[in-house]
C-alpha positions in Angstrom: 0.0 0.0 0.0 1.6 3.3 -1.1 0.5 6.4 0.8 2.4 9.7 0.9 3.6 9.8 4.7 4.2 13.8 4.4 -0.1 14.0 4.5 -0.6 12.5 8.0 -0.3 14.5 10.8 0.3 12.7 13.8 -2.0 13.3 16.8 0.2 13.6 20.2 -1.9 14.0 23.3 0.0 16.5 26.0 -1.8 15.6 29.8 -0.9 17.4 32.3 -1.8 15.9 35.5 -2.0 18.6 38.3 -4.7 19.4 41.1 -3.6 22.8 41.5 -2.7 23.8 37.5 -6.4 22.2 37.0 -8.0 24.6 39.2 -5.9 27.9 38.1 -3.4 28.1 41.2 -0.4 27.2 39.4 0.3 28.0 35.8 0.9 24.8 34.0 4.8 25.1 32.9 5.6 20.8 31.9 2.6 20.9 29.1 4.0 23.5 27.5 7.7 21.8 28.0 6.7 19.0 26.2 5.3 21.2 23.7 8.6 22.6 23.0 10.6 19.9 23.4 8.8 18.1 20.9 9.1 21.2 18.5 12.7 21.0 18.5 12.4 17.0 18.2 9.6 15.9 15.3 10.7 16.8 12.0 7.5 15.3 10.5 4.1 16.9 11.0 2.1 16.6 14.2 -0.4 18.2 16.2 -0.7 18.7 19.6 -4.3 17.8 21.6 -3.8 19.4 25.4 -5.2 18.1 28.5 -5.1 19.5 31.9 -7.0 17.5 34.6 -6.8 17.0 38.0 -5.1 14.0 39.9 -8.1 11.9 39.9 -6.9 8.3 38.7 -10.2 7.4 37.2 -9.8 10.8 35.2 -6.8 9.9 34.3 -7.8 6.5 32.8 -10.6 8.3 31.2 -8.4 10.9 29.4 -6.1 8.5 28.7 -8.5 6.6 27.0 -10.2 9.4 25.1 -6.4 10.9 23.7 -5.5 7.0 22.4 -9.2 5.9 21.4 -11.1 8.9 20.1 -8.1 11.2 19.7 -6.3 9.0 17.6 -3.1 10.2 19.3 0.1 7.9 18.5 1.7 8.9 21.4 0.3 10.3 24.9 3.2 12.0 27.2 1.6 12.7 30.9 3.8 15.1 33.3 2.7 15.2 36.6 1.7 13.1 39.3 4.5 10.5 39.3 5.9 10.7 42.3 5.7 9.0 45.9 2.5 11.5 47.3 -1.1 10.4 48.3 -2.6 11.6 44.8 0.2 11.1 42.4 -1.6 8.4 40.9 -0.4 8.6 37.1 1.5 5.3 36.9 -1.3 3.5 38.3 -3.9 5.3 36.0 -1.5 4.1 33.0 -0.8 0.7 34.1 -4.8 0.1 33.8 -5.0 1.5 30.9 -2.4 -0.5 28.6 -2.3 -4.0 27.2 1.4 -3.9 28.1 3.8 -2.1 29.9 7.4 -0.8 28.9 9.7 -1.1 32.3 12.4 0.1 30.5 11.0 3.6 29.7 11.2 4.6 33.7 14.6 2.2 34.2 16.3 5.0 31.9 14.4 8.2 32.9 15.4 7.3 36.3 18.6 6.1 35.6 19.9 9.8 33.7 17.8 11.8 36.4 19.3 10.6 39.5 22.6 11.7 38.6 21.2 15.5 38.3 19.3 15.0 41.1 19.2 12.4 44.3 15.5 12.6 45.4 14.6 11.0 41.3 14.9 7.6 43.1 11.5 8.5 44.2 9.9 8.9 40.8 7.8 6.2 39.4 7.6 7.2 35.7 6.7 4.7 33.5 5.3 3.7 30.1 3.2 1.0 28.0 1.2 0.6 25.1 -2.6 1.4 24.3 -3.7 0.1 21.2 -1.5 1.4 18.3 -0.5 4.2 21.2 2.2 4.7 23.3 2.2 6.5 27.1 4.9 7.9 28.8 4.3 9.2 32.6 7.6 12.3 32.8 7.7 14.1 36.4 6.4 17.8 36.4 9.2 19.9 36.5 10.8 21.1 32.8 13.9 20.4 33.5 13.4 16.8 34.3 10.5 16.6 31.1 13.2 17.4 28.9 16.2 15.6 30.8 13.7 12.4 30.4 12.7 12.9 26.5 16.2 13.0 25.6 16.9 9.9 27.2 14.1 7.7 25.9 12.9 9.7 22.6 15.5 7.8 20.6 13.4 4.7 21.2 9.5 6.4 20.7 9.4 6.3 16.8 10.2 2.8 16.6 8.3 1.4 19.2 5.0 3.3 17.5 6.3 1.9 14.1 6.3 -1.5 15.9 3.0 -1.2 17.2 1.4 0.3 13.9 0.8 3.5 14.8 1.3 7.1 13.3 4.9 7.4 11.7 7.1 10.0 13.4 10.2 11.6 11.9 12.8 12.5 14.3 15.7 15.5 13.3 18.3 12.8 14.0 20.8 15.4 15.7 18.4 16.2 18.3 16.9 13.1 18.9 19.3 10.3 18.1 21.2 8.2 20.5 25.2 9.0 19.6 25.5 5.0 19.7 23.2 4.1 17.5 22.9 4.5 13.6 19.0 3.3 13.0 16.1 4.6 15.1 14.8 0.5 14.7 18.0 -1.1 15.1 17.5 -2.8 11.1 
């Protein structure tokens, strides 16, 4: 089946996950990091579909659900709500949601943040696989959102490729892992 790749626009749900951004007391500062990040990143076209909700797990499953099933969106990055408090609930929201779950995801985001910073042993970020969509759970703060893409982005193209969903196109300079000459490993 021939198609022309450059015509799809790939749908990429942005949720943040934040009792007080959701009601207005705190401006919401990792959406919009993502936002950027993935700017800078995607060299094929894409659209962004925003979420802000509160940390409310069956929300979260819900909105989940809605970006992958109704949204269409390839890929769904939460920030927010991933660590050890009462209501950060995001990984468990995630983990309900998905057929499978990618362990490795978190083992690396973990494993490059707690060199910047001690107290990322208590993060639980995670990721795992909706449909032809992929999740990622990134802590709240910028620094750490874009710390974390840069770690495991190398690896989101080809594992939406892998489970048939919209084709992403990386600028291999910003994205790329220095060790590695195909985003698939063919």
């Amino acid at each position: 089946m021939a198609f022309n790749m450059d015509s799809i626009i790939a749908r990429i749900g942005i949720l943040t996950v934040s009792d007080r951004v959701s009601l207005g007391e705190y401006e919401d500062k990792g959406g919009p990091a993502i936002r950027d990040w993935l700017t800078q990143a995607l060299n094929s076209p894409w659209e962004a579909v925003v979420r802000i909700i509160s940390d409310d797990e069956a929300l979260i499953e819900a909105t989940l659900c809605e970006l992958s099933d109704r949204e269409d969106c390839c890929l769904i990055i939460t920030t927010g709500g991933t660590g050890p408090a009462l209501r950060d609930v995001t990984p468990e929201a995630t983990e309900k949601v998905c057929s499978k779950i990618l362990p490795g995801f978190g083992e690396r985001m973990r494993s490059v943040s707690i060199a910047s910073v001690p107290t990322a042993i208590l993060s639980r970020q995670t990721a795992g696989i909706r449909g032809q969509c992929l999740i990622i759970n990134l802590p709240g703060n910028p620094a750490a959102i874009a710390e974390c893409l840069h770690a495991v982005f190398p690896a989101v193209p080809c594992c939406i490729d892998l489970i048939g969903g919209t084709y992403l196109e990386t600028y291999p300079d910003f994205c790329l892992d220095r060790n590695t000459t195909d985003r698939c490993g063919h």
